[in-house]
N, C-alpha and C positions, 0 to 999 in steps of 0.2 A: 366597427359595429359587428354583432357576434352574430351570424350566419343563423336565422331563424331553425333552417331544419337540423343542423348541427344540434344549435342548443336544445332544441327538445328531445333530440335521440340521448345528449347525454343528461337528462334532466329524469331519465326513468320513465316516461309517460309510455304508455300503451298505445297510444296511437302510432298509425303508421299511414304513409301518403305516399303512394307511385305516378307520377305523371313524365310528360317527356321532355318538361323542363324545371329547373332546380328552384326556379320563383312560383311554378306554377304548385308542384310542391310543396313548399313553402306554406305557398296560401291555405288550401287544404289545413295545414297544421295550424295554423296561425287560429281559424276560425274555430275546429275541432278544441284548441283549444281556449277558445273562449265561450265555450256550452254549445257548441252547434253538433248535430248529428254527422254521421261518417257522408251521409247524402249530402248536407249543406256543406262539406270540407272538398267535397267532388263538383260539387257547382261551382266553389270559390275556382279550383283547380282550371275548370274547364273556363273560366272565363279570362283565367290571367291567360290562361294558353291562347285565345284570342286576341290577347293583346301582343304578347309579346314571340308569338308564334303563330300569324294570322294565315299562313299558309297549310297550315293542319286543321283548323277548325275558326268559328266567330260565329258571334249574333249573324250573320245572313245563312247562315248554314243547318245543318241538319243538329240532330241528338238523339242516341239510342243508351238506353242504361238497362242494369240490370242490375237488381237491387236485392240480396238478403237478408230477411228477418229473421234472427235466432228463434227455434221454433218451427218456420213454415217446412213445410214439405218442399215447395217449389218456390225460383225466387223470382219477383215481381218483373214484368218486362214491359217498358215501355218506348212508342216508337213515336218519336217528333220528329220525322222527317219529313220533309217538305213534298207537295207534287206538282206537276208542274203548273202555270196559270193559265185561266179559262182562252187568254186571248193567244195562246201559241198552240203552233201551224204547223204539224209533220209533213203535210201534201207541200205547202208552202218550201220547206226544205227542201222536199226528194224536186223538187220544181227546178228548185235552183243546182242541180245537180248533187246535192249531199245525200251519201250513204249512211252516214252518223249524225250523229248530233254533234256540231263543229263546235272545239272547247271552249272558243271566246267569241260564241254565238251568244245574241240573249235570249235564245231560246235554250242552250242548257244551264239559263236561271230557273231554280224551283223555288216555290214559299218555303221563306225559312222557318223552319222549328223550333229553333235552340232556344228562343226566351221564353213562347207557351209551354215548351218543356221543364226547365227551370221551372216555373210558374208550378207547373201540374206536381213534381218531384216535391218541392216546397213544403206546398200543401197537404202531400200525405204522407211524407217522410222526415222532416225538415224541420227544427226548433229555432232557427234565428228566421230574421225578416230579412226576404231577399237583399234589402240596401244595405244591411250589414257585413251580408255575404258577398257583393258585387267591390266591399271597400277595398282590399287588395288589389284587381282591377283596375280601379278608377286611380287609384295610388299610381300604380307603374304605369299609366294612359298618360297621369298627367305629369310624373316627377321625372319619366323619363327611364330607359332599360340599355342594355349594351347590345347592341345588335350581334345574334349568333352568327357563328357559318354556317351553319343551313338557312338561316334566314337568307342571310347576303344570298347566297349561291340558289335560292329559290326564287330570289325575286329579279334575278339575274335571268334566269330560265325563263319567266313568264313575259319580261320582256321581249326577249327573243320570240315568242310563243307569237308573234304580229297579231296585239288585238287591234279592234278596228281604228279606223282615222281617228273616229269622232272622239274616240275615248282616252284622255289623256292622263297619261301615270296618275296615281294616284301620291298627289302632295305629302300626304304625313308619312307614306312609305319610300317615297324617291327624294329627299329633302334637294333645292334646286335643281331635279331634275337630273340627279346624277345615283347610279346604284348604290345602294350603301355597303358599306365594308365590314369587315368582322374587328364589333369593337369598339364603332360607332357607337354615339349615343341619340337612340331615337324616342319623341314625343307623341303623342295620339294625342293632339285637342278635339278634333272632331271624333272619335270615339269616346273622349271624355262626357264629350254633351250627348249620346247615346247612351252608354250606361247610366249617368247620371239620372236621364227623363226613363230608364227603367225600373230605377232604383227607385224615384219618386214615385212613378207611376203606374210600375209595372209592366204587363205584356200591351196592353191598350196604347199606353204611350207610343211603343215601339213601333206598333202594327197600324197603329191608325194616326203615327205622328209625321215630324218630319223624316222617320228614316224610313218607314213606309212611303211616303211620297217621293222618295229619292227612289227608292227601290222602282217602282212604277216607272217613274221619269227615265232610269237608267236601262229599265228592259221597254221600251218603248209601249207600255200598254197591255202585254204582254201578261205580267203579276197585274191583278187590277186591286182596287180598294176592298174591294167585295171576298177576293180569295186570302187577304192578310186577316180581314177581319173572322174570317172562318176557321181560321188552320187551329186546327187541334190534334193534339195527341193520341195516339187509341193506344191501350192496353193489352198486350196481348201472350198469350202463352209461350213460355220458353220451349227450344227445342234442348233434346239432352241427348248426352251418349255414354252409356256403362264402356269406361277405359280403365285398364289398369286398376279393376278392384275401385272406381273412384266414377262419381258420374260429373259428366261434364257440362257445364247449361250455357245456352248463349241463344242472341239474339234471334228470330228466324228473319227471312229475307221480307223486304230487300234490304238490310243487312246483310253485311258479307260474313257475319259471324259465323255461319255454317262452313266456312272454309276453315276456321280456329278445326271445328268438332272432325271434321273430313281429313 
C-alpha cells in the first residue's frame, strides 16, 4: 500500500503537513486533500496524534492554535484549555502535605478543551464536517497502529510514575496488563466509541455523555457536569516579536508559547 504522505508529495500537490507522527501527517493530508481547509487537516492531525500518540495530546486534554488568514495583519489565537473543576481543593492539598499539585493526583485533572476547540476552529475556519475530519482517527482507533518507542518507553514511565491503588492500567494501552513494545500492534475500541459519539454529536456528546460521566467518576467529583457543560474557548490576542527582520507570533500564557518568542 503506497504511503499516503509519500504519495502526495510526489503527486505535485501544494499542500504540506508537519506533525510528530507520520500517520498523524498523513491525516492532515488525506483530509486537505479531499476539500478540507489547512484548519480541518490540523484537527485531523491533532486527533490521530491522540490516538496513536496519547501521551502528547487527546480529547481529555488541552488545545491552543494559531491560525493565518492570507490577508490579516494578525493571526487568529485561540485558547481551549481547560481550568480546573469547581470541586478541587488547594488548602485540601497543602493539608495533606503537598507543595505542588502531585501528577497522578485527580486534582491535576482540568476540563478538557480539545473537542469545544475543534468545535469553535470548525466553525470559523473549517469546510468539511467534524465526522469527516475525525474519520482518520476513528480508522487507526479501530484498525489498529504499530506501537512507537516513545510510546512504549512513555507508558513504561507513567507506570513507574505509582498512580493510585484505585486506578488500574488503563486496558486499551497495557493489553493483559503488560507494557507494550515497540511494534506492537495496538486497538482503541473505547476511544473508538468516543470519537464516534463526537462525530455523531459533537462537543455535547463528549461533554455531557458517557466520557463526561467518566471524567467526573474518574476525578472523584472534582470536574462536575456543570464545568464540562461550560468549558468554552476564548479568543485571544497573539503575542509577537520582531526577529531577524521577520516577526514572530504565538500563543500568550498560559501557554508556554512565549518561551518559542524568549
Amino acid at each position: 500500500m503506497t504511503d499516503p504522505l509519500r504519495f502526495k508529495l510526489a503527486s505535485g500537490y501544494g499542500d504540506a503537513a508537519v506533525a510528530p507522527h507520520h500517520l498523524s501527517a498523513a491525516a492532515a493530508l488525506e483530509i486537505m486533500a479531499s476539500g478540507g481547509t489547512a484548519v480541518d487537516g490540523a484537527i485531523a492531525a491533532n486527533a490521530v496524534q491522540g490516538v496513536v500518540a496519547p501521551e502528547t495530546c487527546g480529547v481529555g486534554g488541552d488545545l491552543f492554535a494559531l491560525v493565518y488568514s492570507p490577508g490579516q495583519k494578525t493571526p487568529a489565537v485561540l485558547n481551549a484549555s481547560g481550568r480546573a473543576g469547581r470541586g478541587a481543593d488547594a488548602q485540601a492539598l497543602r493539608t495533606a502535605g503537598h507543595a505542588t499539585v502531585p501528577f497522578t493526583h485527580p486534582e491535576a485533572v482540568t476540563v478538557p478543551g480539545c473537542v469545544e476547540g475543534w468545535s469553535e476552529l470548525i466553525e470559523r475556519f473549517g469546510r468539511l464536517p467534524l465526522a469527516r475530519v475525525l474519520e482518520p482517527a476513528i480508522r487507526h482507533a479501530a484498525e489498529g497502529f504499530t506501537v512507537s518507542a516513545e510510546l512504549a518507553l512513555s507508558l513504561e514511565q507513567l507506570r513507574e510514575a505509582e498512580p493510585p491503588a484505585d486506578s488500574p492500567p488503563d486496558a486499551e494501552l497495557y493489553a493483559d496488563g503488560a507494557n507494550p513494545g515497540p511494534g506492537d500492534l495496538m486497538v482503541r475500541p473505547e476511544l473508538v466509541a468516543t470519537l464516534d459519539s463526537i462525530a455523531s454529536g459533537g462537543p455535547d456528546a463528549f461533554y455531557q455523555g458517557t466520557a463526561g460521566r467518566a471524567i467526573t467518576e474518574a476525578t472523584g467529583g472534582r470536574i462536575t457536569i456543570d464545568d464540562l457543560a461550560g468549558i468554552r474557548g476564548d479568543w485571544v490576542q497573539p503575542l509577537k516579536l520582531e526577529v531577524f527582520g521577520s516577526t514572530g507570533w504565538t500563543v500568550p500564557p498560559n501557554s508556554q508559547g512565549y518561551l518559542t518568542l524568549a
